[in-house]
RODO-2510 file (C-alpha; in nm, 4 decimals, decimal comma):
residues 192
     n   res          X          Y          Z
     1     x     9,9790     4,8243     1,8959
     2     x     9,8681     4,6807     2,2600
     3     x     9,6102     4,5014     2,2809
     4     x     9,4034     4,4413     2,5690
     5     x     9,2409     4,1370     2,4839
     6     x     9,3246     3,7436     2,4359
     7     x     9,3424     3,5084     2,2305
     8     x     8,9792     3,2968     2,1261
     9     x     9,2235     2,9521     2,2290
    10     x     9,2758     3,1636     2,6010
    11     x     8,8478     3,2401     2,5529
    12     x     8,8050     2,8589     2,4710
    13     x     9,0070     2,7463     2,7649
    14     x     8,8239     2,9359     3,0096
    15     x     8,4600     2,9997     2,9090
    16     x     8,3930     2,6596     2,6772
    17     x     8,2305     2,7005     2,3744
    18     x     8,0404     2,9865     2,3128
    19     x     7,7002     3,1163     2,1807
    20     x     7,6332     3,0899     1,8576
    21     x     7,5270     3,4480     1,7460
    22     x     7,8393     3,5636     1,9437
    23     x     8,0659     3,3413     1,7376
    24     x     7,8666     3,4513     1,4355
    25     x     8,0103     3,8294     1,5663
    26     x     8,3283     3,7319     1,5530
    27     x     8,3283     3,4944     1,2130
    28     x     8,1794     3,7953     1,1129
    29     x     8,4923     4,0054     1,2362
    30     x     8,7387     3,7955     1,0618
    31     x     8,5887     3,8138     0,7382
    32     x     8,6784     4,1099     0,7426
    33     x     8,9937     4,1546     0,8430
    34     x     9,0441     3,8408     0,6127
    35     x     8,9016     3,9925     0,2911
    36     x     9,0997     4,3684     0,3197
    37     x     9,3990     4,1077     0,3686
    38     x     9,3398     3,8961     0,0382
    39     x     9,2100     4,2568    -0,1497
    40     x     9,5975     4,3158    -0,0967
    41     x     9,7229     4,0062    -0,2241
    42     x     9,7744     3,8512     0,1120
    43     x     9,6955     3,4663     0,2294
    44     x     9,7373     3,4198     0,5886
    45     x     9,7021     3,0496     0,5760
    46     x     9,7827     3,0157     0,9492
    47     x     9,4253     3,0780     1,0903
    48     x     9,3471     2,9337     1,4538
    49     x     9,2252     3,0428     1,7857
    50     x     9,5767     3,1309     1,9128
    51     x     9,6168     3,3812     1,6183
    52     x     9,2853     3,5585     1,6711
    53     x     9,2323     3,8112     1,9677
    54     x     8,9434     3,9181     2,1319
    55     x     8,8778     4,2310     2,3652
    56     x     8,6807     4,3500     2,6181
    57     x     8,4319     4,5616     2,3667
    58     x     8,3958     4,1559     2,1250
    59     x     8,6331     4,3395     1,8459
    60     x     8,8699     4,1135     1,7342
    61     x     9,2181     4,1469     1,5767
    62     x     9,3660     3,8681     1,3155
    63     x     9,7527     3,8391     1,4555
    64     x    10,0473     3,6543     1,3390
    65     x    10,1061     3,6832     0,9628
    66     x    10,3835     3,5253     1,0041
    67     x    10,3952     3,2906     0,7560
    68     x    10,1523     3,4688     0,4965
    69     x    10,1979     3,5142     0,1507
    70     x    10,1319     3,6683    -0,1289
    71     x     9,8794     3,4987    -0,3508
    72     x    10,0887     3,5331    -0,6632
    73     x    10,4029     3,3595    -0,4667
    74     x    10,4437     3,0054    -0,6601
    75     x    10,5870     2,8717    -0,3331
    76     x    10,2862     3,0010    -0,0996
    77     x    10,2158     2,6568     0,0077
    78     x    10,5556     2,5202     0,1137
    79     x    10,8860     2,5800     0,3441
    80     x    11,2180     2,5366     0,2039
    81     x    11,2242     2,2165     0,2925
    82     x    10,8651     2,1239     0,0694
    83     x    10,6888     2,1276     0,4399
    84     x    10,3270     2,1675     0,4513
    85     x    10,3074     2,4790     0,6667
    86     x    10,0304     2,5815     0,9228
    87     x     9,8535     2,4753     1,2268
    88     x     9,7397     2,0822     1,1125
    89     x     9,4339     2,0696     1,2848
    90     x     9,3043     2,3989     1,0863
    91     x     9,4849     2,2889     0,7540
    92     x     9,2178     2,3326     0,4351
    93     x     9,3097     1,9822     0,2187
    94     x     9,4415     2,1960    -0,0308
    95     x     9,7019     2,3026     0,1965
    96     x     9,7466     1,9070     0,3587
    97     x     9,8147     1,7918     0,0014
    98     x    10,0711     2,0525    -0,0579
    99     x     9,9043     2,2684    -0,3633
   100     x     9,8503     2,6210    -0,4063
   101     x     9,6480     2,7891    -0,1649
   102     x     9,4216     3,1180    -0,1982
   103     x     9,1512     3,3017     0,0295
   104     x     8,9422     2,9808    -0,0112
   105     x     9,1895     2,7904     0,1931
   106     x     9,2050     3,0508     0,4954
   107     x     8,8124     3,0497     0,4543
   108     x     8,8313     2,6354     0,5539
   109     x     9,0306     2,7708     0,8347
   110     x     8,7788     2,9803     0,9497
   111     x     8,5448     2,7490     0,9187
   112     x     8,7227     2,4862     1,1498
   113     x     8,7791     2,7663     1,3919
   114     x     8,3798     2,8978     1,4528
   115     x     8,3095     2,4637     1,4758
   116     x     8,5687     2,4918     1,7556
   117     x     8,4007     2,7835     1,8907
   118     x     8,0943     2,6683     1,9017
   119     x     8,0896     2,3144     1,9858
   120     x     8,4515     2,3704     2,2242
   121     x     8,6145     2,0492     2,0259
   122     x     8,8034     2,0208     1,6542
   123     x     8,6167     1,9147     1,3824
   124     x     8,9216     1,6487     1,3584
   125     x     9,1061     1,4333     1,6172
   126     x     9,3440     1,1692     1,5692
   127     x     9,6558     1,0168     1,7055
   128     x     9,8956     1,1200     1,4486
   129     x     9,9669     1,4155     1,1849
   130     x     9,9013     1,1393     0,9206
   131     x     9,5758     1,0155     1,0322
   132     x     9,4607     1,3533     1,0482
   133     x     9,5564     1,4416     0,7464
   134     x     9,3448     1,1679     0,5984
   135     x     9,0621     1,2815     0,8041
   136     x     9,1371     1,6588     0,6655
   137     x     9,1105     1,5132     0,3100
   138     x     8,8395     1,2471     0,3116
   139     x     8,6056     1,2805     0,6047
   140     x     8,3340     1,5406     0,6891
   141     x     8,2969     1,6992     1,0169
   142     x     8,0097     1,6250     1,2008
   143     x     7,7549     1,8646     1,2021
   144     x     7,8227     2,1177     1,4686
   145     x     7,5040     2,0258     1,6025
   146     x     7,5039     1,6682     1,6711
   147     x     7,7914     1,7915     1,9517
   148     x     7,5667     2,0397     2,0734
   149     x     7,1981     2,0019     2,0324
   150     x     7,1085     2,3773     2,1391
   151     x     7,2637     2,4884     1,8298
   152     x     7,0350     2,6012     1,5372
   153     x     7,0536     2,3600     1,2711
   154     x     7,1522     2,6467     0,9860
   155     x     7,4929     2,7025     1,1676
   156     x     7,5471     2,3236     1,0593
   157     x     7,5095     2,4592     0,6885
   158     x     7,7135     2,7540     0,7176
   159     x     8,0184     2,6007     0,8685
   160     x     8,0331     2,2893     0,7231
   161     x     8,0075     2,4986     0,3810
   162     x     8,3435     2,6663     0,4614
   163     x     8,4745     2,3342     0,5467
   164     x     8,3871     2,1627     0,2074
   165     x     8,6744     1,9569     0,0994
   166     x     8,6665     2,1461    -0,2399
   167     x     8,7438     2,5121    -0,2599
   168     x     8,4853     2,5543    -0,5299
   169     x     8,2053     2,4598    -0,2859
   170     x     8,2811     2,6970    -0,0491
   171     x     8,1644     3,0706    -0,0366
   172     x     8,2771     3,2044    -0,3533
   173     x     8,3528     3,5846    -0,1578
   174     x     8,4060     3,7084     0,2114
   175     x     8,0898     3,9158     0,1858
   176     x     7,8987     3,6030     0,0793
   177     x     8,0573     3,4357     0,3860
   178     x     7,9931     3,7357     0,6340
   179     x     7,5803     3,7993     0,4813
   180     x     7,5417     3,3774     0,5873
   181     x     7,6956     3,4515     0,9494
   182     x     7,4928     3,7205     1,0060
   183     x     7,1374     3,5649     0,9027
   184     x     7,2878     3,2929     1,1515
   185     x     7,3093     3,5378     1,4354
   186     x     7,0032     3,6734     1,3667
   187     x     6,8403     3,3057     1,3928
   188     x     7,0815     3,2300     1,7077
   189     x     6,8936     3,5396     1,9130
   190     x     6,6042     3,4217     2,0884
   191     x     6,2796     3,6568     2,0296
   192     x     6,2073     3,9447     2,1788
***
């Protein structure tokens, strides 16, 4: 398929962070996609603003399954060479420490990409793989809000929900996920 559209790291680049109820759209979007892939077994565990597309009409497409797996694949976390796959700076600690990873990991993933989308930085920096990896596993992110202050506060609960360090303390389902974007639009909007 051709897709007229680009990628949310090409949107980043260009426009800066964006507003919240449209990122709330597109979390919305990838939920989605996300959940019909994990109905069918499928992980994607490579989830980042390159790998996300966005056209003219705000639909979005997840791309690159590249190095998906199934969820019942006992070596879904590694290479052949016991490498911690996936874009670092989106890596759920699960995935950073090597285990077994399942939709809960790509929804961390998601999670770091709508802070990235809405604030314009990663909810982690540092100057090497390893110190980001501890950062990944020990430190929260900021609240998406203390990096911009026009944000609504319950954005800062929402995201930083799908980026506990835990899997069990994130959304337990997509549609749980996608119903806490939306109210988080509908906050974003300013009155009519």
């Amino acid at each position: 398929e051709y897709l007229r559209s680009e990628s949310l790291s090409t949107v980043l680049e260009t426009r800066g962070a964006l507003p919240p109820e449209q990122v709330a759209r597109i979390g919305s979007q990838i939920t989605s996609a996300l959940s019909a892939a994990h109905q069918a077994g499928i992980v994607h565990r490579d989830i980042k603003p390159g790998n996300v597309m966005l056209n003219r009409q705000g639909e979005i497409k997840v791309m690159d399954f590249g190095i998906a797996r199934a969820v019942s694949d006992a070596q879904a976390t590694m290479t052949q060479t016991a490498q911690v796959i996936g874009t670092a700076q989106y890596l759920s600690p699960e995935q950073a420490r090597g285990e077994r990873v399942d939709s809960r990991s790509d929804l961390y993933s998601v999670g770091c990409l709508l802070y990235e989308l809405l604030t314009g930085h990663r909810p982690f920096h540092a100057d090497s793989l390893e110190m980001l990896v501890e950062k990944i596993l020990h430190q929260q992110a900021a609240p998406p809000s203390s990096l911009r202050a026009t944000l609504p506060q319950e954005i800062d609960r929402v995201v930083l929900r799908a980026m506990a360090k835990k899997p069990e303390f994130r959304y337990a389902t997509w549609a749980e996920f996608a119903l806490a974007l939306s109210d988080v639009a509908k906050l974003a909007l300013p009155p009519a």
